[in-house]
N, C-alpha and C positions, 0 to 999 in steps of 0.2 A: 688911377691910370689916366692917360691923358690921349686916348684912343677918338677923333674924329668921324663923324659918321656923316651921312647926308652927302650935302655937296659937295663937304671933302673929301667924302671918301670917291666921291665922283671923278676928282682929279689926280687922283692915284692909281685907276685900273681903266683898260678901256674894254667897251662894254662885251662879253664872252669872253675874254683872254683872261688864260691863269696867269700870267709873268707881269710884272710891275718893275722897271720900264719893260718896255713891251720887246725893245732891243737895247739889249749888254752891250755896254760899251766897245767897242770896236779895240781899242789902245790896251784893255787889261789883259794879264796874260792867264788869269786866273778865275771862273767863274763861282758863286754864291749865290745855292737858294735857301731864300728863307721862307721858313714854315710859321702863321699864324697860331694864337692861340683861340681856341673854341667865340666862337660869335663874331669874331673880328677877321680881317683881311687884311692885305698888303699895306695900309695905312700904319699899322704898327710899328715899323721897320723904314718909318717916313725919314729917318733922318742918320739909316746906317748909308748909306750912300755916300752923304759930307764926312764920317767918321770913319770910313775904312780906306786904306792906301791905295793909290789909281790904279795899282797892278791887280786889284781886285774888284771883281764887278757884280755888284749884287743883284737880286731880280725876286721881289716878297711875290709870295704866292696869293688871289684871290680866290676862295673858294666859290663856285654856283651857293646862289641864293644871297648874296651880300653886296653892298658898295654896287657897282655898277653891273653887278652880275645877279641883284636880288630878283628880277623878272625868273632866272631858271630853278630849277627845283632843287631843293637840297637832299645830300642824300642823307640817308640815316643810319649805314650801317659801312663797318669800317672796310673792308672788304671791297665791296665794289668801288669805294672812295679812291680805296690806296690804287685800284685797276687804274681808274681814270687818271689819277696824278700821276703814276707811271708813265699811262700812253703819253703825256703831257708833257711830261720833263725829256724823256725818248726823242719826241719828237722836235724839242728846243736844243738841242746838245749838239755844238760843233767840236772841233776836237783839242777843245782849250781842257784841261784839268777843272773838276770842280767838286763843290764841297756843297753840305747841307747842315742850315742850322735853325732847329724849330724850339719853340716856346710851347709850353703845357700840350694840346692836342695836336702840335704841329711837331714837337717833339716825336710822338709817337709816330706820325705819321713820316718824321726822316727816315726814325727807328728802322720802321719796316719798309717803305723804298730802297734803303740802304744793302737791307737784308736780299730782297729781292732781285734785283739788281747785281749784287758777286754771287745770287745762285743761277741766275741768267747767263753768267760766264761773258756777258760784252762790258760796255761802258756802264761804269762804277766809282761812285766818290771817291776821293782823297782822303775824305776825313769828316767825320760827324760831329756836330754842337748839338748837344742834348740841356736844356734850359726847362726848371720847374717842372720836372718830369721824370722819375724812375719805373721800369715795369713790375717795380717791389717794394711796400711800403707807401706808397700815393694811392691819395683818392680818385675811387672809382667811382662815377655815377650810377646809379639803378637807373630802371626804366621807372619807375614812378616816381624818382628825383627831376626828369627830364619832363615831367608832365604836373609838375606842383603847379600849382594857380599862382598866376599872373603876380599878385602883390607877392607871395613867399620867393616868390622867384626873384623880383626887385633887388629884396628884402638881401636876398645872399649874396647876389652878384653886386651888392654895395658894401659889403663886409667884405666883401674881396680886393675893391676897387678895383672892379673890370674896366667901367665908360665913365668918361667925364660927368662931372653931377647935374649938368645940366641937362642930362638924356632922363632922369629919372623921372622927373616931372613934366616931357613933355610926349604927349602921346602919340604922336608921328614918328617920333625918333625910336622908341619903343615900339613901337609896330614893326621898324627895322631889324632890331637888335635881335628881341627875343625870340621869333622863331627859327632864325640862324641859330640862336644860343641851343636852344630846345634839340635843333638836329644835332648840335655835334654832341653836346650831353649826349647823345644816343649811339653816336659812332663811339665815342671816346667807350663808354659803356660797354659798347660792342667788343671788344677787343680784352680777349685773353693771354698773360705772358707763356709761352713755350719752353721759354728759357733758349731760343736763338740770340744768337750773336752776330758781329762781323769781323770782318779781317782788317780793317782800315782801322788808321788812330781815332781814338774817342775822345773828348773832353768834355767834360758835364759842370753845371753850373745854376744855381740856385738863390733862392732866398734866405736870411737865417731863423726869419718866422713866418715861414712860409705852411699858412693853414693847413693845406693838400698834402702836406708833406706826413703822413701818421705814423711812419716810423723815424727815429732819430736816424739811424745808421740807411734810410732808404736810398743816397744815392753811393753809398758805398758799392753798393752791386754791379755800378757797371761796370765794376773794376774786371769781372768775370766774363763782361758779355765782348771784350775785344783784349786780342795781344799785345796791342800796342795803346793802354789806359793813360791818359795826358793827365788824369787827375781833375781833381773836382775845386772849383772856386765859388767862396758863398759868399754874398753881401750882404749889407743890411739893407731889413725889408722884407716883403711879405712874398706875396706872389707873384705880382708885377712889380718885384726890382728892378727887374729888367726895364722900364721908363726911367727911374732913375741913375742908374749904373751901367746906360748904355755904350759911354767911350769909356769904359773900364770894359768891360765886357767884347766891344768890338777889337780893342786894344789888343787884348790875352789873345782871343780866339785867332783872331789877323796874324800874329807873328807864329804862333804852333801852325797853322794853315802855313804862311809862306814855307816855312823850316821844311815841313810837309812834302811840299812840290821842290824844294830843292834837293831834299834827299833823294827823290824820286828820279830827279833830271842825272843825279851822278853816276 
């Protein structure tokens, strides 16, 4: 993965703010947040912006404790997480239409926004992108996965290719990383399936050797968890396809979204 840390990631968030730009373009008619995967922030998503149609505006989420926000504390448990991003997204929302699409722990965390949100009975997505993440058959972290020692830790998050290889060997840059990493391993942890659902279109989208992934059929499930299932697109690649496959990916999801809002307008 090709994920920026340090001073890039300085120029991607400004400092306390979840939304990356900080203000949605003005001209789209369509708003897009994007969910992070575990350890990383808005930086991920540096370049759906140039890739998605001007009728749609995107805005990647930084979590506390990372990028420009690593001064505040991170949380560790999914719960009070999903509270805060709630009051967060609530509080950004004017009354353009909009959608959510998150990657591995940002997945989850649409998930249940999503979920929250049509049981709240007010403003509620259009439509969810669900990326490298099922609530059935993917990997779970333990609490003594989230707390391996330092090198074992390295050690997997390179087999994943989470961060540039340049972060592995240098110790400042890992001072960054991993205790980000360590919290959301703990949120992601956190979080048990229910077997809830939503009402809004779904579309789900993965790796085709994507490690996390322990069962073959795991994202066939979400075929269950909404009525209106857009179906599942897999690329080659592991778990960050999604760096490689991103104007494939922005592409599909872009045009199911528009389709989405215009059913909705007739």
């Amino acid at each position: 993965m090709t994920t920026a840390i340090g001073t890039t990631g300085s120029q991607m968030s400004s400092e306390g703010n979840w939304f990356h730009p900080v203000e949605p373009s003005p001209d789209a008619s369509i708003r897009l947040f994007l969910l992070p995967h575990a350890g990383s922030g808005a930086i991920i998503y540096r370049d759906w912006e140039r890739l998605l149609p001007p009728d749609i505006a995107p805005q990647a989420v930084t979590l506390p404790g990372r990028h420009n926000r690593r001064e505040e504390p991170t949380y560790e448990n999914f719960w009070p997480l999903l509270d805060a991003l709630h009051e967060a997204v609530l509080n950004e929302l004017d009354d353009r239409p909009f959608a959510f699409f998150g990657h591995c722990l940002g997945a989850q965390l649409a998930f249940r926004l999503a979920i929250r949100m049509e049981e709240e009975g007010g403003p509620a997505p259009v439509m969810v992108g669900m990326s490298g993440w099922s609530p059935i058959g993917f990997f779970k972290p333990t609490e003594e996965q989230s707390r391996m020692p330092e090198d074992e830790l390295v050690e997997w998050i390179k087999k994943l290719g989470s961060f540039p290889a340049e972060v592995y060997d240098n110790p400042e840059m890992l001072a960054l990383v991993v205790p980000a990493l360590r919290a959301d391993l703990r949120v992601a942890g956190d979080y048990d399936d229910d077997g809830a659902g939503v009402s809004c279109p779904l579309a789900s989208y993965g790796g085709r050797s994507d490690p996390l992934q322990e069962a073959p059929d795991a994202m066939t499930h979400w075929a269950a968890r909404t009525p209106t299932y857009l179906g599942h697109n897999e690329y080659e690649g592991g778990h960050f396809y999604i760096d490689t496959h991103a104007q494939a990916v922005t592409a599909h999801f872009a045009h199911r979204l528009q389709r989405t809002v215009a059913s909705l307008a007739r």
